[in-house]
N, C-alpha and C positions, 0 to 999 in steps of 0.2 A: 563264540565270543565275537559280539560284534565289532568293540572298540579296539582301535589300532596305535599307537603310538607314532607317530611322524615327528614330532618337535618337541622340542624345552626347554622353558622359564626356569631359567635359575636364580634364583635371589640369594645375594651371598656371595661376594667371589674371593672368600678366605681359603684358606686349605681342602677344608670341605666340598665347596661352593666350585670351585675352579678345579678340582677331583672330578665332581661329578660332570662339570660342564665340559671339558675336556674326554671323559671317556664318551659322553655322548657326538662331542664332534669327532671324533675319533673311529665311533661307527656309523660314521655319516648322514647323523641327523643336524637340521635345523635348530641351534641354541643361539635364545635369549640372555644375556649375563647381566643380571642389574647391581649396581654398586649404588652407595650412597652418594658418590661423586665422580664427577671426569677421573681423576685423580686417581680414585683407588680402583676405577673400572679399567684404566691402565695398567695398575700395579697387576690387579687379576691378570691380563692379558700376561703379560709378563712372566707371571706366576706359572701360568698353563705350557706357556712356550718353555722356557730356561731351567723351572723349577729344579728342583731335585730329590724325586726325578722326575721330568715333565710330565702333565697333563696327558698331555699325546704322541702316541710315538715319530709322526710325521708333522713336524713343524704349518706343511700348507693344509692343514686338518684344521687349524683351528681358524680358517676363514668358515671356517662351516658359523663360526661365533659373531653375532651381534653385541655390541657391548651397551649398555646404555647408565640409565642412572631411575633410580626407583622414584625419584620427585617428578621426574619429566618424563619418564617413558612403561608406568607402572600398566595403561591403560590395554599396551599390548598385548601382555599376558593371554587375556580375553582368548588370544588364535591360536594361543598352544595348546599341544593336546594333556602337556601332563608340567604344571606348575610344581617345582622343586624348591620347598624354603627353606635357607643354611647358611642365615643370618648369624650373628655371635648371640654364644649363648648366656642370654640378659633376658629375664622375664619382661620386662617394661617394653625392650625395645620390640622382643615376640610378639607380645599382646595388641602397640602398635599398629605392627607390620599385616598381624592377622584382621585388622578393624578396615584396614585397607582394600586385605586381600577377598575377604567375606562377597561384598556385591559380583564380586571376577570368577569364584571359583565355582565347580557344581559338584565335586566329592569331596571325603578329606583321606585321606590315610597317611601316617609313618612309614617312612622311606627309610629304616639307620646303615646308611652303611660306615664302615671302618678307614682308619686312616693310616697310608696313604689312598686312596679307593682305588687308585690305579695297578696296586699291589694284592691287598686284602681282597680275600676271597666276598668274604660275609657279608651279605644283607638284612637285616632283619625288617621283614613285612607287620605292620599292626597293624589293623583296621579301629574306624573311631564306632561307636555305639550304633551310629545310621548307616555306616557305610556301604555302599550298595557292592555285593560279593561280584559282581561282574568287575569293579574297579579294582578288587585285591585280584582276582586272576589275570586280568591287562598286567598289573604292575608287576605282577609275578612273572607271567611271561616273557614282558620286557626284559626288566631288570635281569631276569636269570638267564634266559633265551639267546638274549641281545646284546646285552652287557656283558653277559659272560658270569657273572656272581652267582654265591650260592647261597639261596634264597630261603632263610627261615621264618615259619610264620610265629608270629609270638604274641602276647596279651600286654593291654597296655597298663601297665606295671612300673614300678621305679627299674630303673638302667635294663628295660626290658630282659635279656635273655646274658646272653656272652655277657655284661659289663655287671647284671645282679652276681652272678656266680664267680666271675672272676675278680670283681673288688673283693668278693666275701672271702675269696683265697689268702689275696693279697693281703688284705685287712688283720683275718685273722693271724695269718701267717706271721705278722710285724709283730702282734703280741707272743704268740707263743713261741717265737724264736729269742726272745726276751725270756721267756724261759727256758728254754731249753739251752741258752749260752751261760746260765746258773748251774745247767745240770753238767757239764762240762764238754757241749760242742763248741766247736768252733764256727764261724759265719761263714769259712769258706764250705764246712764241712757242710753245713746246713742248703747251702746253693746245691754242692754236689746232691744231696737226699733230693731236692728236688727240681731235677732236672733229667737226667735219663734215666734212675731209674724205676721213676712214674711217668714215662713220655714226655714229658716239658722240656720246652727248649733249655737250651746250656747257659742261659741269662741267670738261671734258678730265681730265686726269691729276689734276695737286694737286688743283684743286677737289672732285673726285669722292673722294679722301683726306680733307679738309678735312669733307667731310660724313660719312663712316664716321667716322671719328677716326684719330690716329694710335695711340692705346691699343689699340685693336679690331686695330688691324693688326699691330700688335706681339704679341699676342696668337695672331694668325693664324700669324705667320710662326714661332712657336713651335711651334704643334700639326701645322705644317705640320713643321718643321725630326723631330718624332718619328715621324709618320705618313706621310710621304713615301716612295716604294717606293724602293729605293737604286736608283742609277744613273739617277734622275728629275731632267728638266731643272730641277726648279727648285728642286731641292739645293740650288745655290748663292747664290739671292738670299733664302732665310728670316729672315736678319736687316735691318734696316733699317742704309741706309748711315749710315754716321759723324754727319754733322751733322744729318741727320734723325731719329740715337736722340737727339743733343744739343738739340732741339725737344722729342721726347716729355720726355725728364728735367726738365724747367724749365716742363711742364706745358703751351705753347703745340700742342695737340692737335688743334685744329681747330674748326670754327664750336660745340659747346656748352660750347665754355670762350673765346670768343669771340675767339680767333685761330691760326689755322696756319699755312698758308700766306698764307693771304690774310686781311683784316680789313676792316672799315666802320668809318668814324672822320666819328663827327657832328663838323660845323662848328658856329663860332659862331652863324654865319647860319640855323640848321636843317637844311643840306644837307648831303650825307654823301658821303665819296670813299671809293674803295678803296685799300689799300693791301696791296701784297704785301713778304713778310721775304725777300729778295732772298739766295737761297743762296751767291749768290758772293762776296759784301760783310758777308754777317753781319748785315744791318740792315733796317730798312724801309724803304719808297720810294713812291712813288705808281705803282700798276699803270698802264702803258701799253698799250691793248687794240690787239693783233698780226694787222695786214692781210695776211693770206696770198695770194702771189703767181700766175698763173695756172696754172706749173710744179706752185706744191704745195697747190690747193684741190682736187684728188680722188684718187681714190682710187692713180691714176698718181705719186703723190706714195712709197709703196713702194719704187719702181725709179726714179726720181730720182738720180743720180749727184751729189748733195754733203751736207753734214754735215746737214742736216733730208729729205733722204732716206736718207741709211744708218741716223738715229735710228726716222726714222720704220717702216725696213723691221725694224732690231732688236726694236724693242719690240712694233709690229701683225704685222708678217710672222713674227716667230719667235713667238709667242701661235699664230697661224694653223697653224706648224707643229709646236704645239706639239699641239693639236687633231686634227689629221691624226693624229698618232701614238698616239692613247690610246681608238683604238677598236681591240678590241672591250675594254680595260678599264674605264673609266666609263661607255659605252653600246653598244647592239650597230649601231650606221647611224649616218649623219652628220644625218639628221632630228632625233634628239633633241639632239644637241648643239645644232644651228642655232638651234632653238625655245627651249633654255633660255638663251640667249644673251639672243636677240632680247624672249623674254617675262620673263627677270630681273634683266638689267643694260642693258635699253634703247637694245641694238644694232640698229642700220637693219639688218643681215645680220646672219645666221648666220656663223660663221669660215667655212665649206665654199661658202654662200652669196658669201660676199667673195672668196674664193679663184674661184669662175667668173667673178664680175663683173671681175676683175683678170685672169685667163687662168691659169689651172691651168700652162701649159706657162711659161708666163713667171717663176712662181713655182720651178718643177723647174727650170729654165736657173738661177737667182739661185741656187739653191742646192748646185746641180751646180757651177759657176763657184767656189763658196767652199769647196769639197771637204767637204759637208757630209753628213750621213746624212740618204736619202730619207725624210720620215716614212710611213706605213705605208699610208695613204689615198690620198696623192700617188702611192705604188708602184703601188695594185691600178689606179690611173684609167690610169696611164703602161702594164701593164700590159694590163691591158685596150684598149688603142689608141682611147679614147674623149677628149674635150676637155673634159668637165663633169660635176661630179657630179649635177648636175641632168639632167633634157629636160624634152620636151612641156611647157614652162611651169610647170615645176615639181611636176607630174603624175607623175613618177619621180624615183627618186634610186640613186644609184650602189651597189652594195652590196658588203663585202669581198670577195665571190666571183668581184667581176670583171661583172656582170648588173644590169641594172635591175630595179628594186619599184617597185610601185603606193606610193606617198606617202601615207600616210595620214589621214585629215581630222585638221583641227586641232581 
């Protein structure tokens, strides 16, 4: 690998923008920050130093940073070795920015990483149609090497890898939890199913909404609702159900407009209760936190025969097969999928990962039983007369051809 990484253009110095330009000064390279004005090339600076939580962990890190302004000082670019754009995301203002950047640049690839970047493990790598594979191995090496991230490569695809599969969760999960508080769970109960004992953090569902927002989501399930391939599972859940666009409308969005699902309601006395907007009543109530029974605290909680195992197998088990069927489209192995799971939405497993710890064959039984189409992963294992996409400890992983690979270091 001849090309080396020394410096970087960052354009953009929002969250994003001042993430990434801050962990680069932080590992003591040379960064360019361009804003659209003095002004907000300050606020950046600002951003990078104070934030919360900062950019960099050492405040005189961030002289490593040039600030400037994209009208007056875009020409520079030209001396870095790796231009980074993390502009807001506005198709107009992209397409722009890109008409600019065309004469300056000599590669292209997608850089996605996660926010805060300074926290978030995940990267994900996409290369464009021409991209020369010497510029996705520099940026891999950097980025993972350098940076310290853990570097998935993926296809360029809508919400590439971690945000296809974890909107489709979230997505789905908003409707079918609309059913399943018909069948007579409750919302707190529904958080608990999905949160330890399917590996998911303890935010479970709402909570984990509550913190994106519902705006962001609504948002999502728009870009999803144009950019979706047709005949894609998750055609049908792009809009948010009925009484949760009647939350978004009335602006109850989630913890930074400080209430969503759930809310903190200080007492007289100083002390604060929670409180959740109870979708079934239309009101608020005081959250009662849901002790899950031995039946449904693991992962056996999937294939559970009653109404918080059929919820639980809809919304995790159809995610899991939803995952299975979309290699070789958003990644070419179940490796990268697993990893952008596990390093960008804080899943104990990988979907491919959960599906061995659960039994691969017990999964294909549930869904042969419900005359359902094999997703494509599920085929080659079944297929191939193998039990896991995993072995040896996770030292191979299964691959669409039916054979095991060497697993690659993380």
């Amino acid at each position: 690998m001849s090309r080396e990484i020394k410096s970087v253009a960052v354009i953009g110095g929002g969250t994003m923008g001042s993430g990434i330009a801050g962990l680069c000064a932080q590992t003591g390279h040379k960064v360019l920050l361009l804003e659209v004005s003095e002004e907000a090339a300050q606020n950046a600076k600002d951003r990078i130093i104070n934030g919360r939580p900062p950019a960099v962990d050492d405040a005189e890190k961030a002289d490593n940073i040039t600030f400037g302004t994209i009208d007056g000082d875009l020409a520079k670019i030209a001396d870095y070795d790796w231009i980074c754009e993390a502009v807001i995301e506005d198709l107009p203002t992209k397409h722009a920015l890109f008409e600019m950047l065309e004469p300056l640049r000599r590669d292209i690839a997608v850089t996605h990483f996660f926010n805060p970047v300074k926290v978030m493990r995940l990267m994900e790598l996409i290369p464009g149609a021409d991209t020369d594979p010497e510029v996705i191995e520099t940026l891999a090496a950097f980025t993972g090497g350098v940076l310290g991230k853990g570097v998935v490569h993926a296809k360029d695809t809508v919400n590439f890898i971690g945000n296809r599969i974890g909107c489709y969760w979230m997505m789905t999960g908003l409707h079918y939890a609309q059913e399943a508080l018909k069948d007579g769970l409750t919302m707190e109960q529904i958080d608990a199913l999905m949160s330890a004992p399917v590996g998911l953090p303890p935010t479970g569902l709402y909570g984990l909404i509550d913190l994106i927002g519902l705006d962001v989501m609504d948002l999502v399930g728009k870009n999803l609702a144009v950019n979706l391939p047709a005949g894609d599972m998750g055609v049908d859940f792009v809009a948010l159900p009925t009484p949760i666009h009647h939350m978004l409308e009335r602006g109850q969005i989630g913890r930074k407009a400080g209430a969503g699902f759930y809310r903190m309601q200080k007492l007289d006395d100083g002390s604060r209760k929670t409180e959740i907007y109870d979708l079934t009543n239309g009101d608020w109530r005081q959250s009662q936190k849901h002790e899950l029974d031995e039946a449904h605290s693991g992962l056996d909680v999937l294939l559970t025969d009653d109404a918080a195992g059929n919820f639980a197998w809809r919304i995790m088990g159809g995610t899991l097969c939803y995952a299975a069927d979309l290699i070789p489209e958003i990644a070419d192995d179940v490796v990268n999928i697993d990893r952008a799971m596990r390093w960008g939405y804080a899943w104990g497993r990988g979907p491919f990962e959960m599906l061995d710890a659960l039994g691969p064959d017990r999964a294909i039984a549930r869904i042969d039983a419900a005359g359902l189409h094999i997703p494509k992963m599920l085929k080659a294992l079944a297929d191939a007369g193998v039990d896991t996409f995993y072995r040896n400890d996770g030292k191979e992983y299964l691959g669409r051809d039916g054979e095991y690979h060497e697993t690659p270091p993380e």
